[in-house]
Each structure stands twice: as structure tokens, then as C-alpha cells.
PDB file as gemmi writes it, atoms N, CA and C in Angstrom:
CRYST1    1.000    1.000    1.000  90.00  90.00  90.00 P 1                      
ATOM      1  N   UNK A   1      98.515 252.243  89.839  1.00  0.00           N  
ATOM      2  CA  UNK A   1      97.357 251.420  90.075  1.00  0.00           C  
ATOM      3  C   UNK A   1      97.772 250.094  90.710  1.00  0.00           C  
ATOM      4  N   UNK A   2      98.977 249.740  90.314  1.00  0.00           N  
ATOM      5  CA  UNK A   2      99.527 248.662  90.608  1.00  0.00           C  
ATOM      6  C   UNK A   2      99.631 248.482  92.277  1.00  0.00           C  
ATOM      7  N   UNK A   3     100.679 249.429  92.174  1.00  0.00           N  
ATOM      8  CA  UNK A   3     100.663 249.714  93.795  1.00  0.00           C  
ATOM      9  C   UNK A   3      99.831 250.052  95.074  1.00  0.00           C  
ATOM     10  N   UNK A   4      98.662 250.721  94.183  1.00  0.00           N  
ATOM     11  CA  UNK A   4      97.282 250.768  95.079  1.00  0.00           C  
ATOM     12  C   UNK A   4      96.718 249.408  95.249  1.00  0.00           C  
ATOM     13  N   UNK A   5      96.728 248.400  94.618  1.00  0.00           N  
ATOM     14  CA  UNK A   5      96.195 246.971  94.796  1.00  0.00           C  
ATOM     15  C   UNK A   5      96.869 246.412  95.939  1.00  0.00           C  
ATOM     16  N   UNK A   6      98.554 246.188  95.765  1.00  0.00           N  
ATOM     17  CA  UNK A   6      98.962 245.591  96.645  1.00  0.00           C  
ATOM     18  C   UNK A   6      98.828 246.483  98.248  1.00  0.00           C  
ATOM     19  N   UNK A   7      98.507 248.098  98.345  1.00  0.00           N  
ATOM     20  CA  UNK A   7      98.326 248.513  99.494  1.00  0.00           C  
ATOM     21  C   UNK A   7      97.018 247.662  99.865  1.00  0.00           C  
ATOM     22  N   UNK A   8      96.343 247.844  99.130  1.00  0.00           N  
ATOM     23  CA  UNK A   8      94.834 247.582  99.674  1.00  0.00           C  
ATOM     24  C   UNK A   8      94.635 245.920  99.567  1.00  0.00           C  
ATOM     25  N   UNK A   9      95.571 245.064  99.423  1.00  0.00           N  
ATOM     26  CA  UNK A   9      96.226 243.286  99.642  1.00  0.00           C  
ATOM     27  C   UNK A   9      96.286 243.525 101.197  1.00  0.00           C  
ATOM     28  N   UNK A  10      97.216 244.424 101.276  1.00  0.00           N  
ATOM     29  CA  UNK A  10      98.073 244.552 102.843  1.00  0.00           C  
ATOM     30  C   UNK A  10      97.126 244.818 103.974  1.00  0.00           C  
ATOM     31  N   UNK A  11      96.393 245.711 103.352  1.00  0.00           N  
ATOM     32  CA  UNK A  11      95.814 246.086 104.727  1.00  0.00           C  
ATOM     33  C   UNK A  11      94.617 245.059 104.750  1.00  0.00           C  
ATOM     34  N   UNK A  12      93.877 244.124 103.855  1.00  0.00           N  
ATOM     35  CA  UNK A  12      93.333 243.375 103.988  1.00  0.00           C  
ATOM     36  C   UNK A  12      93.919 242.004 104.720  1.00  0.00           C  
ATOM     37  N   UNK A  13      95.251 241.731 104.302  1.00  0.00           N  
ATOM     38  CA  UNK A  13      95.945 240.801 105.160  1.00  0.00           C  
ATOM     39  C   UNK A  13      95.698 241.473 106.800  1.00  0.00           C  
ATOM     40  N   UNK A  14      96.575 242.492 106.701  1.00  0.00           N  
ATOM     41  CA  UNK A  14      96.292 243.124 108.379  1.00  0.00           C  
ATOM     42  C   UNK A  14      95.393 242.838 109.034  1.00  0.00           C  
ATOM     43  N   UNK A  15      94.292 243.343 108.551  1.00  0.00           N  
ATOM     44  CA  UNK A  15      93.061 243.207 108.907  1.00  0.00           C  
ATOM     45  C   UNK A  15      92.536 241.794 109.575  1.00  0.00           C  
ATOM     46  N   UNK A  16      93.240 240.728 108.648  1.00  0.00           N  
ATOM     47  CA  UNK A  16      92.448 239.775 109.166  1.00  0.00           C  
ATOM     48  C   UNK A  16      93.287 238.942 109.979  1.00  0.00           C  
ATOM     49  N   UNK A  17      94.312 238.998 109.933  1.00  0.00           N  
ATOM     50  CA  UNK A  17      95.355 238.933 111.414  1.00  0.00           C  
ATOM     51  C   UNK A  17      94.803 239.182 112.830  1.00  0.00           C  
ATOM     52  N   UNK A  18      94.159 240.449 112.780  1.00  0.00           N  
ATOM     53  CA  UNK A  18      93.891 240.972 114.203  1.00  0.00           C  
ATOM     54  C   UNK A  18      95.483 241.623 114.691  1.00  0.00           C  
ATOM     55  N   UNK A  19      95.014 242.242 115.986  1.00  0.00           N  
ATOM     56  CA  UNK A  19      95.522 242.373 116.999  1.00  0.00           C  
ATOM     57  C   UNK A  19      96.742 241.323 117.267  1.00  0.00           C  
ATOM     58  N   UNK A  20      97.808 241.395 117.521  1.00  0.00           N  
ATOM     59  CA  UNK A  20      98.406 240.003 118.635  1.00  0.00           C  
ATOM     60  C   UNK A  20      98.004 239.981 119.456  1.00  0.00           C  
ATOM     61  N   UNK A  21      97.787 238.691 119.949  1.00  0.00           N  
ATOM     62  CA  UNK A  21      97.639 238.916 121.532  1.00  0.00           C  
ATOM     63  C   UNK A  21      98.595 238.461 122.431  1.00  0.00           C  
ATOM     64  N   UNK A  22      98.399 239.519 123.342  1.00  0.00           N  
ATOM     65  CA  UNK A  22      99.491 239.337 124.529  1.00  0.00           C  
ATOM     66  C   UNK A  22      99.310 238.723 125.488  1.00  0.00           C  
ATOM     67  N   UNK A  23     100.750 238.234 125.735  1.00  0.00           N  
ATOM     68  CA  UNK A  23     101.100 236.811 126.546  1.00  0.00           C  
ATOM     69  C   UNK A  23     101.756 237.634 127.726  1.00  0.00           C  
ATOM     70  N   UNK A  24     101.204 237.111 128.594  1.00  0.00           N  
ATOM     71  CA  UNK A  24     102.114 236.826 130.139  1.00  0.00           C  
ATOM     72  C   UNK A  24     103.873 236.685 129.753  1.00  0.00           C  
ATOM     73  N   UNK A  25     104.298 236.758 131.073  1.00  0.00           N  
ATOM     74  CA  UNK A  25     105.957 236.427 130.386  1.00  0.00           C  
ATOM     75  C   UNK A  25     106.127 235.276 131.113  1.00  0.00           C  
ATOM     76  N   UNK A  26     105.221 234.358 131.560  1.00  0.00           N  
ATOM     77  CA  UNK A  26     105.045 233.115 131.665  1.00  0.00           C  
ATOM     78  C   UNK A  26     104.516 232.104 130.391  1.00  0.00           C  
ATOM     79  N   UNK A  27     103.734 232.705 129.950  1.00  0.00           N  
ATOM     80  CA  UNK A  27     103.045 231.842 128.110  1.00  0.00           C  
ATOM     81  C   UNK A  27     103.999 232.515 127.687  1.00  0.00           C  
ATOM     82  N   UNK A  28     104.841 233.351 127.328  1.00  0.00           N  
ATOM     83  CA  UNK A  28     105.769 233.674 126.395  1.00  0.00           C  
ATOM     84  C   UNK A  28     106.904 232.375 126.377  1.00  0.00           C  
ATOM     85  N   UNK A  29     106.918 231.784 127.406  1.00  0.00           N  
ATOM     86  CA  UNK A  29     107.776 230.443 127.795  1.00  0.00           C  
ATOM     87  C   UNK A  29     107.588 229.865 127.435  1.00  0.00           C  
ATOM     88  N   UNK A  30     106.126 229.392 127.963  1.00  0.00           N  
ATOM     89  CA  UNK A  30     105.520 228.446 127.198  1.00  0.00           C  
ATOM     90  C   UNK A  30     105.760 228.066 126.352  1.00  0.00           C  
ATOM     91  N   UNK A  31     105.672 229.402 125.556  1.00  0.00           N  
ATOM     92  CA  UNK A  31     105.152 229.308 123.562  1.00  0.00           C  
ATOM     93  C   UNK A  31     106.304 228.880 123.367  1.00  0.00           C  
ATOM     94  N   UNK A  32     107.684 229.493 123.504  1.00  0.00           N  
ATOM     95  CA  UNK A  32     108.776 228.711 123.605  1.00  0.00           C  
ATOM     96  C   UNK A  32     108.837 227.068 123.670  1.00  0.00           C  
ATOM     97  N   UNK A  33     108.596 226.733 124.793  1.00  0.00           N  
ATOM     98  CA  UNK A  33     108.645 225.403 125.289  1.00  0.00           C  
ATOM     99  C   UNK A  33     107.514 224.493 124.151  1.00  0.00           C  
ATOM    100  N   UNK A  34     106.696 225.048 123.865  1.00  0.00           N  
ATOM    101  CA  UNK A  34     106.072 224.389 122.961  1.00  0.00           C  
ATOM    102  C   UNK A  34     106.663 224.232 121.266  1.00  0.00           C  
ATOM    103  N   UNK A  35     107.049 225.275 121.014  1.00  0.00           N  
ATOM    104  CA  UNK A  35     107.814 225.467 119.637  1.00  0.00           C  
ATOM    105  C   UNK A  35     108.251 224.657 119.855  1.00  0.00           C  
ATOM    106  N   UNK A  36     109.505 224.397 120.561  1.00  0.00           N  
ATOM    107  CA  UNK A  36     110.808 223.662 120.745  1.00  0.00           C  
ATOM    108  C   UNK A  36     110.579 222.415 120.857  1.00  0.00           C  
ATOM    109  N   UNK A  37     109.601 221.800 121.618  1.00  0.00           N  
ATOM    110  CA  UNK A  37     108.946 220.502 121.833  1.00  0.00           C  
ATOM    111  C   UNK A  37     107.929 219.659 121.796  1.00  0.00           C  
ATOM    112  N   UNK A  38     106.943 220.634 121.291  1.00  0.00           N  
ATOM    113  CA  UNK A  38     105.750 220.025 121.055  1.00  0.00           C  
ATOM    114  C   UNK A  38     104.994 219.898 119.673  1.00  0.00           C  
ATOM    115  N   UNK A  39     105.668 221.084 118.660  1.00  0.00           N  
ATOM    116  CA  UNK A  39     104.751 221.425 117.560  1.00  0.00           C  
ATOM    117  C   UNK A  39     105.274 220.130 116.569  1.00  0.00           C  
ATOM    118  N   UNK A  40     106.173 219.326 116.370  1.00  0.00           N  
ATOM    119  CA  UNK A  40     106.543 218.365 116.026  1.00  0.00           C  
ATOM    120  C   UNK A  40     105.375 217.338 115.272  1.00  0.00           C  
ATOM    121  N   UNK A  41     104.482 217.085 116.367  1.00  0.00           N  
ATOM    122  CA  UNK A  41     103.578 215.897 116.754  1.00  0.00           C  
ATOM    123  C   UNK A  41     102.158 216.950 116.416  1.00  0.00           C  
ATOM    124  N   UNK A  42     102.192 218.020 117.215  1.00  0.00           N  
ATOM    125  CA  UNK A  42     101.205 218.520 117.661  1.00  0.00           C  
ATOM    126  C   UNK A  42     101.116 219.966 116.728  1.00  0.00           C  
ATOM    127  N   UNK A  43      99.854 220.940 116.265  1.00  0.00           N  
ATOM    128  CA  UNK A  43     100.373 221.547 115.565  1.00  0.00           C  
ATOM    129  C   UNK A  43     100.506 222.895 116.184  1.00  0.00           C  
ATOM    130  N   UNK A  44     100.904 224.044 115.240  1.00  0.00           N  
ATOM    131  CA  UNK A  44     101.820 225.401 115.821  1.00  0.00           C  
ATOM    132  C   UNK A  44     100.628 225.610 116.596  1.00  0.00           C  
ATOM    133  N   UNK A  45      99.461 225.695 116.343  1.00  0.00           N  
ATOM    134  CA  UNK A  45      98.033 226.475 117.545  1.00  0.00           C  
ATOM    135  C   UNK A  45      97.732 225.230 118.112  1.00  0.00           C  
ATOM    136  N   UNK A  46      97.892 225.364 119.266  1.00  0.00           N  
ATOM    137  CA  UNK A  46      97.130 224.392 119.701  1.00  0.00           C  
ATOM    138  C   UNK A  46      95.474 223.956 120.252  1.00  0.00           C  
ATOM    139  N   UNK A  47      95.238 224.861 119.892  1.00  0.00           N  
ATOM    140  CA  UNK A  47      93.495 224.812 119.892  1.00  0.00           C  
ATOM    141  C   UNK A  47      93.267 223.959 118.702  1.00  0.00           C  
ATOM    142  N   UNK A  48      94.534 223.419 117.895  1.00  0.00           N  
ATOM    143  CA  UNK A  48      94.085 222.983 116.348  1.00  0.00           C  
ATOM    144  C   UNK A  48      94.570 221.235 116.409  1.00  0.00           C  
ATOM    145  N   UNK A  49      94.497 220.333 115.858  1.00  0.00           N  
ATOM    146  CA  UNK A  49      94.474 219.254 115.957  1.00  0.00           C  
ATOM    147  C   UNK A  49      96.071 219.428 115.437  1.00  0.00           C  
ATOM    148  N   UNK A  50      97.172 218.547 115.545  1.00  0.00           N  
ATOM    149  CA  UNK A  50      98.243 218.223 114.403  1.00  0.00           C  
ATOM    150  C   UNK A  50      98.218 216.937 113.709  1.00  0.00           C  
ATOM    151  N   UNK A  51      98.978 216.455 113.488  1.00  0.00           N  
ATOM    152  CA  UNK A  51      99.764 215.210 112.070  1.00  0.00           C  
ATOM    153  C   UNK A  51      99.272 214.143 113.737  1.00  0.00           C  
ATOM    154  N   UNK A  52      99.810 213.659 114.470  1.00  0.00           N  
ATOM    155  CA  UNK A  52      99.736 213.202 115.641  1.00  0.00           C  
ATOM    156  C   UNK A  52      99.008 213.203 116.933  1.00  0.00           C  
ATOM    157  N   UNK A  53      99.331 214.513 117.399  1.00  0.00           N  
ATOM    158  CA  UNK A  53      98.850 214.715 118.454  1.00  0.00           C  
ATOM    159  C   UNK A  53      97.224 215.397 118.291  1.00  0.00           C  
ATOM    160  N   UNK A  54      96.974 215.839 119.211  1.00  0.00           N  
ATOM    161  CA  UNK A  54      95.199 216.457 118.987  1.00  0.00           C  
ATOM    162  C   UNK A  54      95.321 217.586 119.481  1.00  0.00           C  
ATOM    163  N   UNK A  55      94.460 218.594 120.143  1.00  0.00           N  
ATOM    164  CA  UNK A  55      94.450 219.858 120.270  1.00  0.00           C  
ATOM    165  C   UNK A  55      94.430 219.462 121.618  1.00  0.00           C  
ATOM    166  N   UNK A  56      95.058 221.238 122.191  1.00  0.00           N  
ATOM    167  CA  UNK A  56      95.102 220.472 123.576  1.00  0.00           C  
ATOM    168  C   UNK A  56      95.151 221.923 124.266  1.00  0.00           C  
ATOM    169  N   UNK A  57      94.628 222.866 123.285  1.00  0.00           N  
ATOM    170  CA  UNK A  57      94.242 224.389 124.445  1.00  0.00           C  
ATOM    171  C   UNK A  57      93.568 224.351 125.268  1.00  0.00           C  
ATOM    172  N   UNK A  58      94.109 225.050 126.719  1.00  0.00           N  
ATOM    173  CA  UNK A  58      92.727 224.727 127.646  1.00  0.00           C  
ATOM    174  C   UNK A  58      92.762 223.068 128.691  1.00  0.00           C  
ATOM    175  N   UNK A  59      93.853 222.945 128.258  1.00  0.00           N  
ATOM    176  CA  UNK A  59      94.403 221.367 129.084  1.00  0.00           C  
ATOM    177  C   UNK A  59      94.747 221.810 130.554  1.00  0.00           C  
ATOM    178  N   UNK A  60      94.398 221.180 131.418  1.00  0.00           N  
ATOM    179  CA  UNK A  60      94.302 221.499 133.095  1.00  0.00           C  
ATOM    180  C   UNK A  60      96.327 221.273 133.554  1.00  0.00           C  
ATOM    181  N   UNK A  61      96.500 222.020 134.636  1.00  0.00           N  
ATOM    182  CA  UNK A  61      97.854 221.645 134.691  1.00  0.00           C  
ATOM    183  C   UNK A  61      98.264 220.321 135.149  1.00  0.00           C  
ATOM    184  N   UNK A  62      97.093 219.293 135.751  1.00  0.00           N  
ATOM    185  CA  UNK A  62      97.300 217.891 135.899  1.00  0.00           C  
ATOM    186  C   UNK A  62      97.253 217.289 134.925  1.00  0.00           C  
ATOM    187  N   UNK A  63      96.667 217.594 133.818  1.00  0.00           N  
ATOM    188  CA  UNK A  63      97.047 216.741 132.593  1.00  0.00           C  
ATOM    189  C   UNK A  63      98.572 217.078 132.170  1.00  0.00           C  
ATOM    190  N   UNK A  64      99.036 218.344 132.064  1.00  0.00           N  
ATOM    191  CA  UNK A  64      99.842 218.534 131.535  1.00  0.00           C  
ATOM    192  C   UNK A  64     101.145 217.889 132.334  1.00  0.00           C  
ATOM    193  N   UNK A  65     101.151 217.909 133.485  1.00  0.00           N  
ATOM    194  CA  UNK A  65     102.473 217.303 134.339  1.00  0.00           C  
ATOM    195  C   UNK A  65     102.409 216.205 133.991  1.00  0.00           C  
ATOM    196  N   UNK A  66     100.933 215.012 134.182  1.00  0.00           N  
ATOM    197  CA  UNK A  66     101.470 213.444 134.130  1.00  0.00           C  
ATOM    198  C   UNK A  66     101.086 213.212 133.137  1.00  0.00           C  
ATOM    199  N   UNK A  67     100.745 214.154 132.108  1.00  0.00           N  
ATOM    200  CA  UNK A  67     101.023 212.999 130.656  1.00  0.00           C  
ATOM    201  C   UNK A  67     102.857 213.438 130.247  1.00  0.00           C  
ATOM    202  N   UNK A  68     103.022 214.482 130.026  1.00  0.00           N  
ATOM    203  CA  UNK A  68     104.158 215.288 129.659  1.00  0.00           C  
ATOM    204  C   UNK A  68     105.439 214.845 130.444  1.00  0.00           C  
ATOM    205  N   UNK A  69     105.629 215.175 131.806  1.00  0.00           N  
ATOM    206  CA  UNK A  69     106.369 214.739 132.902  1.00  0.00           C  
ATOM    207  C   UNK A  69     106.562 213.175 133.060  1.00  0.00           C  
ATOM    208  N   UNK A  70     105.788 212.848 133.170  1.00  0.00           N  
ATOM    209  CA  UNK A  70     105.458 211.485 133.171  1.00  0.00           C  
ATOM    210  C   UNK A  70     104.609 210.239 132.470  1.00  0.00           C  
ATOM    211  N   UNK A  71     104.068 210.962 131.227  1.00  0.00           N  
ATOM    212  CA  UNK A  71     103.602 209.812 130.159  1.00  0.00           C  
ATOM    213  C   UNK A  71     102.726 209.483 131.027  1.00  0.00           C  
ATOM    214  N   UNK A  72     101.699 209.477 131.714  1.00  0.00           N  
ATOM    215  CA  UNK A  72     100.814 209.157 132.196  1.00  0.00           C  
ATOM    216  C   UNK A  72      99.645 210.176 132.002  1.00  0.00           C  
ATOM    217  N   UNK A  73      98.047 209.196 132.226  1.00  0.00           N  
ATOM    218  CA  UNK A  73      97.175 210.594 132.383  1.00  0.00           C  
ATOM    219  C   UNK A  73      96.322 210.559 133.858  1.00  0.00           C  
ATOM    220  N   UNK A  74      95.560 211.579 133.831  1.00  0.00           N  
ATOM    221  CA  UNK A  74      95.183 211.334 135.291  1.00  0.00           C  
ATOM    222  C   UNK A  74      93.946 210.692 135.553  1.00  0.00           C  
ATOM    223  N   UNK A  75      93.791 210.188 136.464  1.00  0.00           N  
ATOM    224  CA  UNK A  75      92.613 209.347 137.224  1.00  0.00           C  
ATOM    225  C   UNK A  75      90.952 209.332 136.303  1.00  0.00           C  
ATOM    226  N   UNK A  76      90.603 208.508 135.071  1.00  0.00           N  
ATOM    227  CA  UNK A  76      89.437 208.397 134.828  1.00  0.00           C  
ATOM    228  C   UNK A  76      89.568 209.606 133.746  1.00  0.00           C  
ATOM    229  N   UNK A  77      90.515 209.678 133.311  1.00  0.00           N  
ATOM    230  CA  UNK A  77      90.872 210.892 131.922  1.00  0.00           C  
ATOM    231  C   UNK A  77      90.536 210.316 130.495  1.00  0.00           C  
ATOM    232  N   UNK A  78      89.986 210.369 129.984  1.00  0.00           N  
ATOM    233  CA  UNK A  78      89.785 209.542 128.376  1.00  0.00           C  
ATOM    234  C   UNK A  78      90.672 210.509 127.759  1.00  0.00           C  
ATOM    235  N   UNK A  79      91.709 209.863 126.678  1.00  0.00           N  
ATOM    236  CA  UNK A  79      92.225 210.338 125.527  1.00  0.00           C  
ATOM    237  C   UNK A  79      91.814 210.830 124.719  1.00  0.00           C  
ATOM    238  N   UNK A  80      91.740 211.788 124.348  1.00  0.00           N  
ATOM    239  CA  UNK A  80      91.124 212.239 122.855  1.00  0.00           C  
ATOM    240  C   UNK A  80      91.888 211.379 121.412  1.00  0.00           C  
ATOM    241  N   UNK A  81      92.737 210.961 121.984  1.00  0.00           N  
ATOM    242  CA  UNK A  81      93.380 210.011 120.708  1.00  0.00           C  
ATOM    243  C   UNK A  81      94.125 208.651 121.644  1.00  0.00           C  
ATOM    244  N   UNK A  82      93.988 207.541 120.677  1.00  0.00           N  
ATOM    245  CA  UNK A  82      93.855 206.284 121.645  1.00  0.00           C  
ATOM    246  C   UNK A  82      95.490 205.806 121.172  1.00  0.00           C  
ATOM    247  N   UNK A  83      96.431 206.570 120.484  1.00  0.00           N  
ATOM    248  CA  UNK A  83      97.792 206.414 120.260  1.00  0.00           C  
ATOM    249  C   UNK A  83      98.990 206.884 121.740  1.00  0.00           C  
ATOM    250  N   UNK A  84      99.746 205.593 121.403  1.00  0.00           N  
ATOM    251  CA  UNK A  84     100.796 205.743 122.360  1.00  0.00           C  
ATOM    252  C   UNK A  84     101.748 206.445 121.804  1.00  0.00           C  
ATOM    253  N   UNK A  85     101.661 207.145 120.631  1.00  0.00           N  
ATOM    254  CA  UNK A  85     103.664 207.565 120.358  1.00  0.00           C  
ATOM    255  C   UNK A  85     103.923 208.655 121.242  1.00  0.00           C  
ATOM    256  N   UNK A  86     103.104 209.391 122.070  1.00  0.00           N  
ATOM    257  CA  UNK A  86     103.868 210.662 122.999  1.00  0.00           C  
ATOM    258  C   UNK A  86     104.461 209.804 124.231  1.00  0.00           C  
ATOM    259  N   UNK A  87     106.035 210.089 124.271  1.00  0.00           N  
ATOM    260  CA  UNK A  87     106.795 209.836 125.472  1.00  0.00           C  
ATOM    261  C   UNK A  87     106.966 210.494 126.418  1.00  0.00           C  
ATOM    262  N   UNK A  88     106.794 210.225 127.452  1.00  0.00           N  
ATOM    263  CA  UNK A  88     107.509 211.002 128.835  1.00  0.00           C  
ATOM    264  C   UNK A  88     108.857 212.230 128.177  1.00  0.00           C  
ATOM    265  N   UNK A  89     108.096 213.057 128.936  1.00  0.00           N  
ATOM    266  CA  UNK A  89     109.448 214.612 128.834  1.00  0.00           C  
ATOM    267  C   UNK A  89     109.738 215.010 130.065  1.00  0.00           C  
ATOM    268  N   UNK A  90     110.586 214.329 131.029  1.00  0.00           N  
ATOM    269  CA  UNK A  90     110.733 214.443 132.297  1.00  0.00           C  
ATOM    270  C   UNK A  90     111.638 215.837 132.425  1.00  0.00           C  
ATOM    271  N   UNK A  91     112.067 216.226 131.291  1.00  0.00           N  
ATOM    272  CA  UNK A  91     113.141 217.625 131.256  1.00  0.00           C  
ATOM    273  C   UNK A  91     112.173 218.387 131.386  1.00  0.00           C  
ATOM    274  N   UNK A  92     111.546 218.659 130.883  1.00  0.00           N  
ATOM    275  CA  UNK A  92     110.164 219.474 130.861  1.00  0.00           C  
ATOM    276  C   UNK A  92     109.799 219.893 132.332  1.00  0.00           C  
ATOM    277  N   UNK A  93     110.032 218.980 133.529  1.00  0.00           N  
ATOM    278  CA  UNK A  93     108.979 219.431 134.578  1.00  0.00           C  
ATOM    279  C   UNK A  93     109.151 220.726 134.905  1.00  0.00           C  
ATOM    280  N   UNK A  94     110.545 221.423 135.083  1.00  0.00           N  
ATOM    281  CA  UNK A  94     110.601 222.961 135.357  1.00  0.00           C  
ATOM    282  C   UNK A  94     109.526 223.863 134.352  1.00  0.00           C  
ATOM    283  N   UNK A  95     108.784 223.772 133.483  1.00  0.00           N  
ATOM    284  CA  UNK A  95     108.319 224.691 132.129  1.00  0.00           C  
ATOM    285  C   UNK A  95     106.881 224.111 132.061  1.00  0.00           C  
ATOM    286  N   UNK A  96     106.085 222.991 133.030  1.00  0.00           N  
ATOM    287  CA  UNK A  96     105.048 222.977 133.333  1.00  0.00           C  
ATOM    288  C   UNK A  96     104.286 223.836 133.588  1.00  0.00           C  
ATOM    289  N   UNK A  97     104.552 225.342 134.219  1.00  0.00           N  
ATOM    290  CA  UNK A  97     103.805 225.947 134.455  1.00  0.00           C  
ATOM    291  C   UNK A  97     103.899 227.054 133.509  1.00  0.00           C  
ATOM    292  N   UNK A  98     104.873 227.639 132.552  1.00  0.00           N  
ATOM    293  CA  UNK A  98     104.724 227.731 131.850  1.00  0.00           C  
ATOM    294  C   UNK A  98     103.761 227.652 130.539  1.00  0.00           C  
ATOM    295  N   UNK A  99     104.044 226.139 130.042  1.00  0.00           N  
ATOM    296  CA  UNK A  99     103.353 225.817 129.318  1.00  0.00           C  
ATOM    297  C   UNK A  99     102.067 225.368 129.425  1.00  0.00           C  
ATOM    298  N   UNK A 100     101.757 225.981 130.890  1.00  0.00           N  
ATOM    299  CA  UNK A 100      99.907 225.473 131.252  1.00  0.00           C  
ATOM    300  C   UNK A 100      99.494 226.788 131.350  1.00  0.00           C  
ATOM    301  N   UNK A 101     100.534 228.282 131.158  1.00  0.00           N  
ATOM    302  CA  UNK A 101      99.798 229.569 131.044  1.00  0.00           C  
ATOM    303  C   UNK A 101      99.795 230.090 129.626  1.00  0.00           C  
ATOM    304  N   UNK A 102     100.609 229.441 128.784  1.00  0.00           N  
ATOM    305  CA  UNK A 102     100.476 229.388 127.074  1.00  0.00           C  
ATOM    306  C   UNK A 102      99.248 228.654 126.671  1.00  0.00           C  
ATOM    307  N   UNK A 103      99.128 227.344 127.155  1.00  0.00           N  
ATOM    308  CA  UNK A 103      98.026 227.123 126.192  1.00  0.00           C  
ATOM    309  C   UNK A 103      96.801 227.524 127.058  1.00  0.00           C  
ATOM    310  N   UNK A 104      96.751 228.144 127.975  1.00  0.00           N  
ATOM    311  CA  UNK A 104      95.360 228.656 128.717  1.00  0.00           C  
ATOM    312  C   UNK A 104      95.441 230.084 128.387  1.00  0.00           C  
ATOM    313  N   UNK A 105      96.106 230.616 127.905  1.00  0.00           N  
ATOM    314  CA  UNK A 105      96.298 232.283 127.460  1.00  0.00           C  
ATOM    315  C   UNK A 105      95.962 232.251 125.943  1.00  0.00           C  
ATOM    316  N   UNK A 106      96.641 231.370 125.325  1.00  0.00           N  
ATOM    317  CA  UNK A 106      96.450 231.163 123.914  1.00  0.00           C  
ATOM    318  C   UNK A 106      95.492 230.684 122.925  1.00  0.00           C  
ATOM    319  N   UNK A 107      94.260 230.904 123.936  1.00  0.00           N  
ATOM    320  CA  UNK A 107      93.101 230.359 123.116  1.00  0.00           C  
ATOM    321  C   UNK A 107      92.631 231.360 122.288  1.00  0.00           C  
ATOM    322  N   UNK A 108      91.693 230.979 121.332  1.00  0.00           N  
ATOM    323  CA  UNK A 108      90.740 231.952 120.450  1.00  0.00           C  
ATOM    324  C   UNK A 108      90.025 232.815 121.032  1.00  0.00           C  
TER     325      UNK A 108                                                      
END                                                                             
């Protein structure tokens, strides 16, 4: 009986997981590039707000170069958060495009 509970735990976990969804082998980079450098500030989904940063699925690839690349934002852009602690990641510019097909693939 025991063991019938925890089957029927599991497949209720399963269940509400879904599917994965599949990534390009460009957002697979991404997701990379984001693990590695972004979830810090910002949190693991980014459709989700973090500790710091704000959500940012669905961000255009001009935001992503001159805030990221260059700590800047673009022309008449309002912040969703009015904090300076994100710095320029000028290492980053190769994985821009990347990480603009992760979080545009990776939405809900």
C-alpha cells in the first residue's frame, strides 16, 4: 500500500512538470550563459522576478546587448527596476544571441 502511494506521488509530480520543452541549440547556450551569469541577481526562470534583478523573458536583442554588453539601455527604455547594481558584461558580447533565443524560447 505503501508503495502504491508513493507511485501515485510520482506520477502526480510528473504530471505537473509537463513536457520539457525544447530548446534550439542556440537557447541551449543561452540557458548556459544565463546559469553561469545571470541567475545570481536574477532568478533560475526568467519570466520570474529574482532577489535583484526583475524578469526579463521576452527582452528584445537591443536591450539585451546595451544593457548586458554595455550597461546601458536603449533610447527612451524605462527600467523595470530603478537600481544600478547590474554591471557591464562586455565578455558576454559573443552569447548575445544566444541568450536572446533562451529567454525568447523560454517563456511559459
Amino acid at each position: 500500500m505503501r508503495l502504491l502511494g508513493m507511485l501515485g506521488s510520482l506520477l502526480l509530480f510528473a504530471a505537473a512538470c509537463g513536457e520539457p520543452q525544447e530548446l534550439s541549440e542556440a537557447a541551449q547556450r543561452g540557458r548556459a550563459v544565463w546559469v553561469a551569469n545571470c541567475t545570481a541577481c536574477h532568478a533560475s526562470d526568467p519570466a520570474k522576478a529574482g532577489a535583484l534583478g526583475p524578469d526579463v523573458a521576452g527582452s528584445s536583442r537591443e536591450l539585451l546587448e546595451l544593457r548586458v554588453v554595455r550597461g546601458e539601455y536603449p533610447p527612451g527604455y524605462t527600467p523595470k527596476r530603478s537600481t544600478t547594481a547590474m554591471v557591464a558584461l562586455p565578455h558576454l558580447a559573443d552569447s548575445i544571441d544566444d541568450l536572446y533565443a533562451f529567454l525568447n524560447e523560454a517563456q511559459p
